[in-house]
Each structure stands twice: as structure tokens, then as C-alpha cells.
VOPAGU-2260 file (C-alpha; in pm, 1 decimal, decimal comma):
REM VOPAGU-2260
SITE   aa  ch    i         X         Y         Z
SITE  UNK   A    0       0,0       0,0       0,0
SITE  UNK   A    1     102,1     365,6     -20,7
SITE  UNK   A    2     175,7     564,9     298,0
SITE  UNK   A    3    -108,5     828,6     367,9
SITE  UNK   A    4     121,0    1088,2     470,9
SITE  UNK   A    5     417,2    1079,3     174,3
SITE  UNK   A    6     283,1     868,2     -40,6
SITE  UNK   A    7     587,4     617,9     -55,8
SITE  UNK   A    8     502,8     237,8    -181,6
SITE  UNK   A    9     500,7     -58,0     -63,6
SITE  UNK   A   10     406,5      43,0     302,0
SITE  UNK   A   11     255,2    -160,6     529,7
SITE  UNK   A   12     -34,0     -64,2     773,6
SITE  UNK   A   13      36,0    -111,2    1137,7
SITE  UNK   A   14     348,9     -45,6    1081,8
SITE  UNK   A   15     573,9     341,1    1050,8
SITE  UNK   A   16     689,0     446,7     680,2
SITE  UNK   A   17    1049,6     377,7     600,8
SITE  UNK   A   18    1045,8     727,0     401,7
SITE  UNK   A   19     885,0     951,4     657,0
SITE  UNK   A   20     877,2     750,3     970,1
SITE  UNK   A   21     505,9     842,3    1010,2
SITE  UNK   A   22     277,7     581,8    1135,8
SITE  UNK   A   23      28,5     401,5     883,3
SITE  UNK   A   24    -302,0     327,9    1052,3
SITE  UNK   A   25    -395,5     -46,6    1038,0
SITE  UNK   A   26    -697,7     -19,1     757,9
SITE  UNK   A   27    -969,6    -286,3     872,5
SITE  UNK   A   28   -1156,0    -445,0     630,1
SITE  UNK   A   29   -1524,9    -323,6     621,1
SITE  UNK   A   30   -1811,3    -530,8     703,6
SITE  UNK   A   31   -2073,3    -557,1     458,9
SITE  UNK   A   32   -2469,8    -605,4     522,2
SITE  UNK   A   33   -2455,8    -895,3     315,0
SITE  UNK   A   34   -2199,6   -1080,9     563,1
SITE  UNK   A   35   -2379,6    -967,9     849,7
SITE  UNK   A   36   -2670,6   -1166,9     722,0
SITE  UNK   A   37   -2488,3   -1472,8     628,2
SITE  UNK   A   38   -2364,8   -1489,5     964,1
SITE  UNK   A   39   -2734,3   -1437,1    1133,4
SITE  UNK   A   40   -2839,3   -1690,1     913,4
SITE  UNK   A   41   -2543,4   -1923,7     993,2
SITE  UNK   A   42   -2589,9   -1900,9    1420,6
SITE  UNK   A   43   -2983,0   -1959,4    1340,6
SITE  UNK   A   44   -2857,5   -2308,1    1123,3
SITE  UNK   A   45   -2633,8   -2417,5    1430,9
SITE  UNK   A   46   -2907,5   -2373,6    1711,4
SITE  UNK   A   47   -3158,7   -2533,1    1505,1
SITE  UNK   A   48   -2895,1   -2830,9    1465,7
SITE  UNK   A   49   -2786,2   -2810,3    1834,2
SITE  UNK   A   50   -3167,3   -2812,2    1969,5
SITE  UNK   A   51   -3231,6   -3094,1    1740,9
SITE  UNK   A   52   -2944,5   -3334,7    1826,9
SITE  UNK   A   53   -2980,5   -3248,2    2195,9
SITE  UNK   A   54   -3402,4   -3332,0    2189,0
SITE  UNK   A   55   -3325,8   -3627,6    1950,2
SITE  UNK   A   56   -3091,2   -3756,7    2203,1
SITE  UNK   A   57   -3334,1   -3677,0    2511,7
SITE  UNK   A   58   -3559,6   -3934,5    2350,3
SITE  UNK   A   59   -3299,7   -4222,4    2250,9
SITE  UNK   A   60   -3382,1   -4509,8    2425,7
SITE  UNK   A   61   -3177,3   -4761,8    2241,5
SITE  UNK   A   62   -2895,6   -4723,6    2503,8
SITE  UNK   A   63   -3158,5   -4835,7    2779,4
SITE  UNK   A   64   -3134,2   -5199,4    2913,3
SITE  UNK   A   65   -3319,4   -5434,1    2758,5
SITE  UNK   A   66   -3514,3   -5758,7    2908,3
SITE  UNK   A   67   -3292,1   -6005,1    3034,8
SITE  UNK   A   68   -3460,8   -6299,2    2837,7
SITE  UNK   A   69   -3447,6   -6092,0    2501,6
SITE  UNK   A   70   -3073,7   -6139,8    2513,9
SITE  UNK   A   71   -2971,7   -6380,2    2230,7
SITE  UNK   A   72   -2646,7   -6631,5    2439,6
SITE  UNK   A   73   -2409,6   -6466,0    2204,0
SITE  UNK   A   74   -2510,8   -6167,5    2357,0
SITE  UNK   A   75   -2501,8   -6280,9    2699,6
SITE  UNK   A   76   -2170,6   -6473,7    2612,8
SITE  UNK   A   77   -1980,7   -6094,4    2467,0
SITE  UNK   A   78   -2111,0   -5940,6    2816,6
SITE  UNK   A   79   -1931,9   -6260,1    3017,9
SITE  UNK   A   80   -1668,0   -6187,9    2810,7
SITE  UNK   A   81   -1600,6   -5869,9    2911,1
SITE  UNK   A   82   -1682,5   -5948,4    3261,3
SITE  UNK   A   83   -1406,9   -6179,8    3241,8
SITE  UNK   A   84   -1160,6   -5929,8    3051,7
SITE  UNK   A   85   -1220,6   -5688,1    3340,6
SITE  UNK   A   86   -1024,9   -5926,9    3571,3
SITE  UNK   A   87   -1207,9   -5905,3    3862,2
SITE  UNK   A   88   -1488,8   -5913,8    4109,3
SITE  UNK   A   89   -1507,3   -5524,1    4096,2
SITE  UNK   A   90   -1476,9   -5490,3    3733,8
SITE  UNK   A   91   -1718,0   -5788,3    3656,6
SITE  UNK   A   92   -1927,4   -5534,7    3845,6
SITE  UNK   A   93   -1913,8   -5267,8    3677,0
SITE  UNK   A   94   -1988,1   -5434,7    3347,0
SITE  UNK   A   95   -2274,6   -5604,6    3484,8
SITE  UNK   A   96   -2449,1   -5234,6    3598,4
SITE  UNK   A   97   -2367,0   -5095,7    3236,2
SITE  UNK   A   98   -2654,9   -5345,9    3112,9
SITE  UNK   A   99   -2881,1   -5276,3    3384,0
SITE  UNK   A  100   -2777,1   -5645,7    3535,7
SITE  UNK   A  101   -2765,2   -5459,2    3936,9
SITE  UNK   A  102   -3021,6   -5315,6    4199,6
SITE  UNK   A  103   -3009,3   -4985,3    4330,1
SITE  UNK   A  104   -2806,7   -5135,4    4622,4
SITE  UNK   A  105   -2519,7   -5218,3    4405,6
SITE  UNK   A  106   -2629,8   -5612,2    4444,2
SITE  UNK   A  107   -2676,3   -5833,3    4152,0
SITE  UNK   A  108   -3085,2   -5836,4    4006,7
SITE  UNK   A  109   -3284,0   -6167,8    4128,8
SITE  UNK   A  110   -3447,2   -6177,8    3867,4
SITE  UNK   A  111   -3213,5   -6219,0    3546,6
SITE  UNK   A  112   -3403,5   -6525,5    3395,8
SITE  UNK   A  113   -3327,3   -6637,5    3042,2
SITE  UNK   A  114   -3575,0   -6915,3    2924,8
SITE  UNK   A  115   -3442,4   -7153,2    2648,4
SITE  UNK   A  116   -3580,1   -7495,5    2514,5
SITE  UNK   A  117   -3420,2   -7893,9    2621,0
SITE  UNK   A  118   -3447,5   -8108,9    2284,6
SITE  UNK   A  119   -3752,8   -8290,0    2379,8
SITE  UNK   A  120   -3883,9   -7961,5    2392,5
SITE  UNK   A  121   -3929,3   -7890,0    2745,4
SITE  UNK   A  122   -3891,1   -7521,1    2816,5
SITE  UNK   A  123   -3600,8   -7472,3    3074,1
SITE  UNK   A  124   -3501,6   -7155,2    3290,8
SITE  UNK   A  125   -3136,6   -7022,2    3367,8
SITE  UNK   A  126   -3085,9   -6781,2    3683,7
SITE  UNK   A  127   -2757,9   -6572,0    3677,5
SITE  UNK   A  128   -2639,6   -6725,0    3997,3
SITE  UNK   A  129   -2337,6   -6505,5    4027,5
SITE  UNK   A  130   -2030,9   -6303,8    3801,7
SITE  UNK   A  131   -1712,5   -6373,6    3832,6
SITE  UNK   A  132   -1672,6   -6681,4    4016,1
SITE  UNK   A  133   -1588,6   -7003,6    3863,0
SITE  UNK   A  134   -1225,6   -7036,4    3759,3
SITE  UNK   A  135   -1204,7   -7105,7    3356,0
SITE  UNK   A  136   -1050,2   -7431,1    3280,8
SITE  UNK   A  137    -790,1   -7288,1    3025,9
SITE  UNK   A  138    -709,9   -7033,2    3282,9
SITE  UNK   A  139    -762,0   -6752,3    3142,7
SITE  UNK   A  140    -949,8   -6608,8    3442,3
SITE  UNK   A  141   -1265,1   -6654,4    3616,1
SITE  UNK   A  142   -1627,3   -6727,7    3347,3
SITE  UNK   A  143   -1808,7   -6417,3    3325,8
SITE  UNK   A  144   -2135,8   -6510,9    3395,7
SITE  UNK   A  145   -2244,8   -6856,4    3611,5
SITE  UNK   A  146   -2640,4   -6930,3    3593,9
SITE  UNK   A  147   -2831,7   -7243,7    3732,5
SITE  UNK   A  148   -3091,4   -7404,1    3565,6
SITE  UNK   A  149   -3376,8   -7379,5    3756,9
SITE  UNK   A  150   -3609,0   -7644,3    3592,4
SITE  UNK   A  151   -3454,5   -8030,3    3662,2
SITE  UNK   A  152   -3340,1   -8102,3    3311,1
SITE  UNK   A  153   -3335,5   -8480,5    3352,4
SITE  UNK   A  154   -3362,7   -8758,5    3620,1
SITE  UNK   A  155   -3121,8   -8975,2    3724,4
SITE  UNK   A  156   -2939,9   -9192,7    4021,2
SITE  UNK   A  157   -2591,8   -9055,0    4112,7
SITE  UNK   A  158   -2426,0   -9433,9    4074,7
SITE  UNK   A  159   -2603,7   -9745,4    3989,6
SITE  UNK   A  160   -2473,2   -9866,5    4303,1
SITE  UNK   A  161   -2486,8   -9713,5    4674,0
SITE  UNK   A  162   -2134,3   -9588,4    4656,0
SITE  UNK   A  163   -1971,3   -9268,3    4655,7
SITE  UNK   A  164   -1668,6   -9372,6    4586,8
SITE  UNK   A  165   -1455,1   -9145,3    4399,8
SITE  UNK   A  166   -1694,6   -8880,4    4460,2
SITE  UNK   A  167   -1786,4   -8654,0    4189,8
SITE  UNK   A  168   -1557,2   -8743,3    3913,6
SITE  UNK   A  169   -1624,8   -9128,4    3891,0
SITE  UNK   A  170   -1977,1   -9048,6    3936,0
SITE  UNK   A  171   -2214,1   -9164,1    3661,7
SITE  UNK   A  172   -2431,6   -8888,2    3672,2
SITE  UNK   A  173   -2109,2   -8662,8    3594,6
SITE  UNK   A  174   -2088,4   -8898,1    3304,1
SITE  UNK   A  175   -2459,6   -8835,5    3187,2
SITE  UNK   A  176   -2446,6   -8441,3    3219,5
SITE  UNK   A  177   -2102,6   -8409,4    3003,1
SITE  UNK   A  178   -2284,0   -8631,8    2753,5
SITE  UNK   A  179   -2643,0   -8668,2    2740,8
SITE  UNK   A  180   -2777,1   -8320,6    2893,4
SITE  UNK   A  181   -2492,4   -8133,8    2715,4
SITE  UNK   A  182   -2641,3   -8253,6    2422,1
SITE  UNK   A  183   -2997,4   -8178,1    2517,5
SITE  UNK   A  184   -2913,0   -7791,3    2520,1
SITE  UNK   A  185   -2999,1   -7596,0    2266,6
SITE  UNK   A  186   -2701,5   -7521,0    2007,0
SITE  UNK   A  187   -2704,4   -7187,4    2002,3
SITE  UNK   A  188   -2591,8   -7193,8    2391,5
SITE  UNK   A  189   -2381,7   -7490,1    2383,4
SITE  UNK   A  190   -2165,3   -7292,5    2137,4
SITE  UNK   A  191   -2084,7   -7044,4    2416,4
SITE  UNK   A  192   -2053,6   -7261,7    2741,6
SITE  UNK   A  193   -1705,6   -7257,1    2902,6
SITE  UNK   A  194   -1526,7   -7508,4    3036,2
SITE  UNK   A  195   -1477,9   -7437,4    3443,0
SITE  UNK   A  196   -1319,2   -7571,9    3739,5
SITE  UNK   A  197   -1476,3   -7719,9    4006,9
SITE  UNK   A  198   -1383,1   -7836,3    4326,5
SITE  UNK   A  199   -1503,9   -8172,2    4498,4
SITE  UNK   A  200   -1457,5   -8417,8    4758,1
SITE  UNK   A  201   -1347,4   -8706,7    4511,3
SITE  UNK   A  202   -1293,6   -8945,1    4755,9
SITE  UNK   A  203   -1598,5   -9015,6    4926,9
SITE  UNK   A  204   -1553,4   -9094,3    5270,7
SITE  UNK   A  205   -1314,4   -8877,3    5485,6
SITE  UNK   A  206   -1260,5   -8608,3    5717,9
SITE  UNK   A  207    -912,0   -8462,1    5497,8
SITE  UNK   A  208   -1000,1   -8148,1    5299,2
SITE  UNK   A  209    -697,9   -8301,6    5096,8
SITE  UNK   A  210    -973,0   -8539,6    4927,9
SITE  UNK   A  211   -1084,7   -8232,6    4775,2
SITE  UNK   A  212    -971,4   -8159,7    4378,4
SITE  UNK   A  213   -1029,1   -8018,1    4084,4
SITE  UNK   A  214   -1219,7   -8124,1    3787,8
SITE  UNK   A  215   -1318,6   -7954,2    3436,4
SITE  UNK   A  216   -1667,7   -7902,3    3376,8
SITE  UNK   A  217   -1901,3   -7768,1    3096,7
SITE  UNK   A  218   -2194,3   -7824,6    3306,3
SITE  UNK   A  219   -2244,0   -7950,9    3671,6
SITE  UNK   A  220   -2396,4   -8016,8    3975,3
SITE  UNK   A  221   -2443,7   -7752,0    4242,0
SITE  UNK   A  222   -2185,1   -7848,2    4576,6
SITE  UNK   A  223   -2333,2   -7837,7    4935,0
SITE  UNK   A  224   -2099,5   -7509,1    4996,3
SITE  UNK   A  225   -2204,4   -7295,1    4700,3
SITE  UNK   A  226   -2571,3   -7389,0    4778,8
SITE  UNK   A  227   -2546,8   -7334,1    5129,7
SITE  UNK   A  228   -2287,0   -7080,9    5209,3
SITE  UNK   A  229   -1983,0   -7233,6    5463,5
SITE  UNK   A  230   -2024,2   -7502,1    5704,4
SITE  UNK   A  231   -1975,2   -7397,6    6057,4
SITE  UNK   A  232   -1733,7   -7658,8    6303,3
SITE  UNK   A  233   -1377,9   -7723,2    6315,5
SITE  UNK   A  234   -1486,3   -8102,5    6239,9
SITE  UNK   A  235   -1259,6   -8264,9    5961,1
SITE  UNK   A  236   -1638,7   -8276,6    5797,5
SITE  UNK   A  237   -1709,9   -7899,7    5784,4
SITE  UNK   A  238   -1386,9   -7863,3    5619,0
SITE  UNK   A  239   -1448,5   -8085,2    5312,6
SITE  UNK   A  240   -1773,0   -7963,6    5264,3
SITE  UNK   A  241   -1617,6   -7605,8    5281,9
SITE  UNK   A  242   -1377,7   -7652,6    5034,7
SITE  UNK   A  243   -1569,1   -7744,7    4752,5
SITE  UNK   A  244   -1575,6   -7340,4    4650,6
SITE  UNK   A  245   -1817,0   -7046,7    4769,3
SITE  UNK   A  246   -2164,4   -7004,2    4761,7
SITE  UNK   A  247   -2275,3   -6812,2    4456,6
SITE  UNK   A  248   -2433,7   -6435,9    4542,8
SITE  UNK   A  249   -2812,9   -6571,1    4438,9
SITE  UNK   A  250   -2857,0   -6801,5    4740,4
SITE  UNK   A  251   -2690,0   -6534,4    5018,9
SITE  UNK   A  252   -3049,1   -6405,8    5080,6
SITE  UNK   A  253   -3213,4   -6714,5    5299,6
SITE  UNK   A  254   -3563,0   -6581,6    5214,4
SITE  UNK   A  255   -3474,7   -6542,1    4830,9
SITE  UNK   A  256   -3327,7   -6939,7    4784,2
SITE  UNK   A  257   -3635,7   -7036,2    4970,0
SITE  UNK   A  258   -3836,6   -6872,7    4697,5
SITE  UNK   A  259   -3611,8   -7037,6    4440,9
SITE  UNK   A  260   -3594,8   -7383,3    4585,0
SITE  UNK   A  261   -3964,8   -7404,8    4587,1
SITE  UNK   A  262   -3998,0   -7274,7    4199,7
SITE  UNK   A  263   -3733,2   -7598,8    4110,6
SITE  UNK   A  264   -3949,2   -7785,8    4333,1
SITE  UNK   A  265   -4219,3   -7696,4    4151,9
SITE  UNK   A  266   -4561,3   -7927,1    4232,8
SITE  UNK   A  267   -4376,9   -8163,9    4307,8
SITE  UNK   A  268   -4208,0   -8291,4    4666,8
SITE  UNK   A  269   -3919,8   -8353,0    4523,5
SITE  UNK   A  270   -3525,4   -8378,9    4576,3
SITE  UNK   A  271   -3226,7   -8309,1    4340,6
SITE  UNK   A  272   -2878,7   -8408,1    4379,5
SITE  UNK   A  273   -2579,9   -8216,0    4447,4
SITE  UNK   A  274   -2268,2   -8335,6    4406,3
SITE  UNK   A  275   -2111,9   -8333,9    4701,9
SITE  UNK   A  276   -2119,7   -8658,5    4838,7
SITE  UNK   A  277   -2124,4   -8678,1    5229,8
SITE  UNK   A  278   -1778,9   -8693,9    5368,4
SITE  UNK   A  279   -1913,5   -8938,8    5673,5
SITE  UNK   A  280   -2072,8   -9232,9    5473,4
SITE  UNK   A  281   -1932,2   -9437,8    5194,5
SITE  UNK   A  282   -2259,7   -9480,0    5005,5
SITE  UNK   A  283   -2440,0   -9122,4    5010,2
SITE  UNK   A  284   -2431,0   -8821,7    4827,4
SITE  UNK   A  285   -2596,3   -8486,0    4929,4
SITE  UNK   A  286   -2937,4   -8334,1    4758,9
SITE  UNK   A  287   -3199,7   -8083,6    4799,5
SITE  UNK   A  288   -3554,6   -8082,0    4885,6
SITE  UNK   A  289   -3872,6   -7815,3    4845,2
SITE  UNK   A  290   -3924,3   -7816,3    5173,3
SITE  UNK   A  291   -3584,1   -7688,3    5341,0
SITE  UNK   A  292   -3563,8   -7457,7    5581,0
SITE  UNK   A  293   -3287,5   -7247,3    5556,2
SITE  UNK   A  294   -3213,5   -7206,9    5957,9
SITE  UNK   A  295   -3135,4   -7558,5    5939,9
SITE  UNK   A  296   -2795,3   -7662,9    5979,5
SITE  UNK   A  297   -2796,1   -8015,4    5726,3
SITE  UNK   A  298   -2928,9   -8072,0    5414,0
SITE  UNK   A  299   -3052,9   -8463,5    5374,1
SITE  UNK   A  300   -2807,0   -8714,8    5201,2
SITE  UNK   A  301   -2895,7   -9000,9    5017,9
SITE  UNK   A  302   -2757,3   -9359,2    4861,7
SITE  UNK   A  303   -2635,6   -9284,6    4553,6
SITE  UNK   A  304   -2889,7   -9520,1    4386,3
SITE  UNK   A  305   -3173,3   -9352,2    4384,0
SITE  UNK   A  306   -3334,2   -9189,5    4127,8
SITE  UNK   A  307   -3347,4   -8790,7    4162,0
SITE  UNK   A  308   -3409,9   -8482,7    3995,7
SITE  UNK   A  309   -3102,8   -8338,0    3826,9
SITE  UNK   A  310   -3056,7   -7965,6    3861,4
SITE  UNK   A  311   -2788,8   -7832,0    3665,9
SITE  UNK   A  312   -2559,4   -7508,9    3619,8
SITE  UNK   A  313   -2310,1   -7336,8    3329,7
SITE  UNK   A  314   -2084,5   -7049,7    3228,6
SITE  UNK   A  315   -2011,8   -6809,2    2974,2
């Protein structure tokens, strides 16, 4: 630009002329009525957009939990995964309240229910029982998700003889529920069950917690202690029965297992095994009836013959 005072080139404003050390004025560009307008219009655009993404958002309801039953098990089975991936207790937690899966006491729901159909057609319930508590066979932490089935599945004797012997893992109903009821479970959720550990008395008679070890499970028997919670006594018999895990979070409430006994019950006065066997016989194995009280301190045992209910549980 030219310098307003000497007229000198090549000037620029802001700055003083390098011919007669004046000072050039900064010139600022004018604003025309036409730009004023675009830029109304333009702030008018923005709050219209802003108003409508904040209202459209007000009223989005896809983020809000969903049924527990309308779950598909791949569903359920990415959740457990993630429960698992947080790497604990706490963190399973945390995942579980994201879908809605905890009370407004920070406890899991008691009433996550998924209903699914046995191959003869029989419709079937599974209760989340508990997160993050059954050790993953390939070790690669602790399955997400652990539910129970609470419709028997099947009936069966424990051994075709009154033994319990071995305990769990030479049992033949162990045998039966890796083969036959495995098979009875819908594809779709077979595809996702993982493989846990489980601890059991597999010796049969004995006061040694030592008799207690480890086998690998896709589905299974509930054990006195995660039933019933832990055994009181320093008998050698409390301590076998206490080391056969933890009781799962669902049956902590005594008047809330009650509830659930009697809907497995059903009709029907009936009993179901579990697979502890009882560490101060040589021919009996532990099971559950409708009618059990939970102040009581024993559950009834019986010869491993006998034909029961069979009540079973799984993990994703």
C-alpha cells in the first residue's frame, strides 16, 4: 500500500513508513450487510442443529437396558466376556451395571431369567447365579457369567450302586451331564458354554479337605458349599464340605433361595442331587428338597442309587 502521509510504496499498515517515519493506521476491512446476514443466518442453522441433536438424544432409548430374556447367548456370552476381561470381582461389576444387570443397592438383580428350550422340547429356565466366580478351565481367568438351571433337566441316580466312591468325578451322573444333557441344550448356547473348574470331595468318605480336587466341567452339579454358604465346626467334615468353593451371590439371601428352591421344586415334593457326596458315609451323596428350611444346619443325604431330579448349572 502507499503511505497516507508521503505517499511512498510498498508500506505496510500497522506499521511506521520507512520514508517519513510516520505511522500508517492499520486499515480494517469493512463489514458488509450482506456478511452480516450470512452470519445471522449461519448461528440460526447451528441452534436449530444443536436443539435438534440435543431433543433427539433426550428421547434415545436404544442405550436403555433391555429384558434379560431378550438377550440372544451370544449376547449374553460378549457381556461374560467382558466381565471376564475386566479381571475381577469389581470390574465384573461394573460391566454387569452398564446393562442394567444390578439393583439400586449395588447387588446383583434376582431376577435375570433367560428361558431356552431342552431337545424334547421342554422349556427350561437359567438364573444368573453369580459373576465372576468359577475359575475357567484354560485359565484364562474366572467365566463371566455362572447361571443355574432352575427347571430339573433330567432324572437320574448318582451311581447305579450305593457308593460314593470317587466322589464326583467317577460319578455316573457326571458322566450323563457331560454327555447326554450337554447334548440336550440348545445349540445356540452350547456354542458359548465354558469349560470351568470345580472343586469336589473325590474321595468319598473322609474327614481330609486333601480329598478335595479339581475337575473340568461344561456343566455340573451344584456343591453343598455354594448352595449353602460355609459349614460352621472345626470337624474334619465342615472342612471338606467347605472346600468345595463359595456359595454363589443368588442363594446369600435365605428368604430369596427359599423362593427359588420351591420354583425348582415346583408341584412336586421332590429332591435333586448335588454333588457333594457326604464326607461321613461311603454310600451317600448330598441333595436338595422343596421343603428346606434355611435355619437348618444339614441338608438330607442319600444312597447314591436312587433316582433324583437333576438340577444343573453353566458359564459363559
Amino acid at each position: 500500500m502507499r503511505c497516507p502521509h508521503c505517499g511512498a510504496r510498498h508500506q505496510e499498515d500497522g506499521f511506521k513508513c520507512t520514508e517519513c517515519n510516520q505511522m500508517i493506521d492499520r486499515v480494517m476491512p469493512k463489514t458488509t450487510w450482506k456478511q452480516i446476514l450470512a452470519g445471522a443466518i449461519f448461528l440460526i442453522v447451528l441452534g436449530i442443529a444443536g436443539f435438534a441433536f440435543i431433543y433427539s438424544n433426550s428421547n434415545d432409548t436404544s442405550d436403555e437396558p433391555q429384558e434379560f430374556n431378550d438377550y440372544s447367548w451370544e449376547e449374553l456370552a460378549t457381556i461374560a466376556s467382558d466381565m471376564t476381561l475386566a479381571g475381577n470381582v469389581d470390574g465384573a461389576m461394573r460391566e454387569a451395571k452398564k446393562h442394567g444387570f444390578v439393583d439400586d443397592d449395588g447387588a446383583l438383580r434376582d431376577d435375570l431369567v433367560k428361558e431356552f428350550q431342552l431337545a424334547d422340547g421342554m422349556t427350561a429356565q437359567a438364573q444368573l447365579a453369580g459373576v465372576y466366580h468359577d475359575p475357567r478351565s484354560n485359565n484364562s481367568g474366572n467365566a463371566g457369567m455362572s447361571f443355574i438351571v432352575t427347571v430339573p433337566v433330567s432324572k437320574g441316580d448318582m451311581n447305579g450302586s450305593a457308593t460314593n466312591v470317587g466322589g464326583w468325578e467317577a460319578s455316573e451322573l457326571r458322566t450323563k451331564l457331560d454327555g447326554e444333557v450337554f447334548d440336550s441344550l440348545p445349540a445356540d448356547l452350547q456354542n458359548y458354554i465354558v469349560g470351568v473348574k470345580k472343586s469336589t470331595n473325590n474321595t468319598g468318605q473322609t474327614e481330609s479337605a486333601d480329598a478335595v480336587t479339581v475337575t473340568n466341567e461344561k456343566v455340573w452339579a451344584l456343591s453343598f458349599v455354594e448352595l449353602m454358604g460355609v459349614s460352621e465346626g472345626d470337624q474334619g467334615y465342615a472342612k471338606v464340605l467347605n472346600a468345595e468353593g463359595s456359595q454363589y451371590s443368588l442363594f446369600a439371601d435365605p428368604g430369596f433361595k427359599n423362593d427359588l428352591l420351591k420354583k425348582i421344586a415346583g408341584e412336586q415334593s421332590l429332591n435333586w442331587w448335588l454333588r457333594t457326596p457326604n464326607p461321613e458315609t461311603a454310600t451317600q451323596f448330598y441333595t436338595q428338597g422343596s421343603g428346606y428350611d434355611t435355619e437348618q444346619s444339614n441338608l438330607l443325604s442319600m444312597d447314591a442309587n436312587n433316582a433324583l431330579s437333576i438340577v444343573i448349572g453353566f458359564c459363559l
